[in-house]
C-alpha positions, 0 to 999 in steps of 0.5 A: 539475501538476508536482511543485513545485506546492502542488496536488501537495504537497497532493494527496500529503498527501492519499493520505498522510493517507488511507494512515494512515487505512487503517492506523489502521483496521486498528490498529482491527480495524474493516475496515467502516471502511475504505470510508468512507475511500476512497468520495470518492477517484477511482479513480487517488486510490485506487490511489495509496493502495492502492500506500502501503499496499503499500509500507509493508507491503514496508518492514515486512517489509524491515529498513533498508537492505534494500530496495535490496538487489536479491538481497533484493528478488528473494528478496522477490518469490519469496516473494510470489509463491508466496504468492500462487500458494498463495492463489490456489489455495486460493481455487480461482482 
């Protein structure tokens, strides 16, 4: 399946579609909501929608433009990754 096929197009449309989905049910604030949306997705499915979410949320944080600024983007990364070191260590992992 290459990228000109109609069966990619409509597969991408599908992540997209469950990608807005998620946030719609985020919008929502009704998280129980989610697994529903995803329970018929295969694995790859999944993570390709986990991945959009994750990029919109990197846009969001990002102003236009910024993104494909690699000092802003390393500064980004810095970021996250402290936070991620403070989670984990809250969490005790």
């Amino acid at each position: 399946m290459g990228p000109s096929d109609g069966g990619f197009e409509a597969q991408v449309a599908k992540i997209q579609a469950r990608t807005f989905a998620v946030m719609l049910v985020a919008l929502d604030g009704q998280p129980q909501d989610v697994e529903p949306l995803l329970s018929d997705l295969s694995s790859e499915e999944t993570h390709d929608v986990i991945h959009g979410l994750a990029s919109m949320a990197l846009l969001s944080m990002l102003r236009r433009g910024d993104h494909e600024d690699p000092v802003l983007r390393a500064r980004l990364g810095a970021h996250l990754r402290a936070l991620v070191l403070e989670k984990q260590s809250r969490a005790g992992g």
